[in-house]
Residue, then its C-alpha position, 0 to 999 in steps of 0.5 A: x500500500x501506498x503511503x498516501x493510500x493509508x487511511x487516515x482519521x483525525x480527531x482534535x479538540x481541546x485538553x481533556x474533551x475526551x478525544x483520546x479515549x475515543x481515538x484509542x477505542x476507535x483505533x482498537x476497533x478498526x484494527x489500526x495505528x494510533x497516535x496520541x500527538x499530545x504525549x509528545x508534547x508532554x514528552x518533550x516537556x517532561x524531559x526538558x524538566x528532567x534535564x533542567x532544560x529552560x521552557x524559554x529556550x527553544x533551540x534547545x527544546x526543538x533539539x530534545x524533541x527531535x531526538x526524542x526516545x519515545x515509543x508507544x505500547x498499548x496504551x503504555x507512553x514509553x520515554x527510553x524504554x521506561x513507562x511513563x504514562x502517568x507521569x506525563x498526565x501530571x498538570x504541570x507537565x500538561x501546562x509546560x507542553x501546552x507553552x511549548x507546543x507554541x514554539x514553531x521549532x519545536x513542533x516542526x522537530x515533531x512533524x516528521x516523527x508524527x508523519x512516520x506514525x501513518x502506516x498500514x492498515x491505517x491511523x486514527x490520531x488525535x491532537x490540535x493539528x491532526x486535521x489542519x496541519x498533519x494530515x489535510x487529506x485525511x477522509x475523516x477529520x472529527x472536532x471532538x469537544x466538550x464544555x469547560x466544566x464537562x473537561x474539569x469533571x473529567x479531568x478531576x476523576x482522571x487526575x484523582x484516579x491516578x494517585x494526583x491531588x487535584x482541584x476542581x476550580x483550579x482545573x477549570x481556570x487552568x483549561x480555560x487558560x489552555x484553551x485560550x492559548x492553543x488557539x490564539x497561538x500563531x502556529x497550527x493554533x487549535x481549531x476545527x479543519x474546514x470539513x471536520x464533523x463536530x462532535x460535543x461530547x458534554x452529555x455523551x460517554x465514551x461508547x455514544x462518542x466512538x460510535x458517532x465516529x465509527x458511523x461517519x467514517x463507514x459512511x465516507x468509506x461507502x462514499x469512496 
């Protein structure tokens, strides 16, 4: 198969909408690659904490990402073989990578090792620039969405579930925050792709979700 010929689905949307719930259960369905762009954003940013790099300084952020000893295992996020899934779903490693993923170098270090994700039989991937930026001609691009409060109750279960102390108002005014600086930032700022479906998942769990999604995606595979 072609690489242009791997079948691609999109989802963005804002931090803790859901969207990577729904992208991992979607992807298991199909039978196909997954890509959490985010983590690697979060990788990034927590190696720069590690290594004592300075988040202002982004020749040397855009360096750490490009040569970024990262795999994925499941649903395990691997940083040079050790698991760090939990630890990269930490708030401030969340807030450093949302300041960072602002800085054109280094989200151009991350485009190519994005790119190289897309392999047979195909790939569901979720971000802010999946279905603007990375992958434009994807058949199926999905804006996945919820309100701030919906996000903070999540964010909070998620948080509170994984051993992290965690405050509700805080949360909301953090995601609020993100939120304004994902899309206000110059580069691949955070927005739907002119041809993406909107899904708000507010009131939805997950399955209601990754079914909606499932459903457009037969129907643009009926189409072609």
């Amino acid at each position: 198969m072609d690489h242009d010929d791997i079948p691609v689905l999109t989802i963005d949307g804002p931090t803790a909408s859901g969207k990577g719930t729904v992208a991992q259960k979607v992807a298991r369905t199909l039978g196909y690659h997954y890509l959490d762009s985010g983590a690697l954003y979060r990788l990034t940013a927590l190696s720069a904490h590690r290594r004592h790099v300075d988040l202002a300084d982004e020749h040397a952020l855009a360096k750490l990402a490009a040569d970024l000893p990262c795999s994925f295992s499941g649903e395990h996020v691997l940083l040079a073989h050790e698991d760090v899934s939990d630890a990269i779903r930490a708030e401030a490693v969340g807030n450093a990578a949302s300041r960072i993923a602002a800085l054109p170098a280094v989200r151009q270090a991350l485009y190519g090792l994005q790119l190289r994700f897309r392999t047979g039989p195909g790939l569901v991937a979720d971000g802010r620039d999946m279905g603007t930026v990375l992958f434009p001609h994807a058949p199926l691009k999905v804006f996945l969405t919820a309100s701030v409060e919906a996000r903070a109750q999540r964010r909070h279960k998620q948080l509170i579930g994984k051993g992290f102390s965690a405050n509700i108002q805080d949360l909301r005014k953090d995601l609020s925050e993100r939120d304004a600086r994902d899309a206000n930032r110059a580069i691949a700022p955070l927005r739907p792709a002119e041809d993406a479906h909107y899904l708000d998942t507010s009131d939805m769990t997950a399955d209601e979700a990754v079914q909606a999604v499932l459903g457009w995606y037969a129907a643009v595979r009926k189409a072609h």
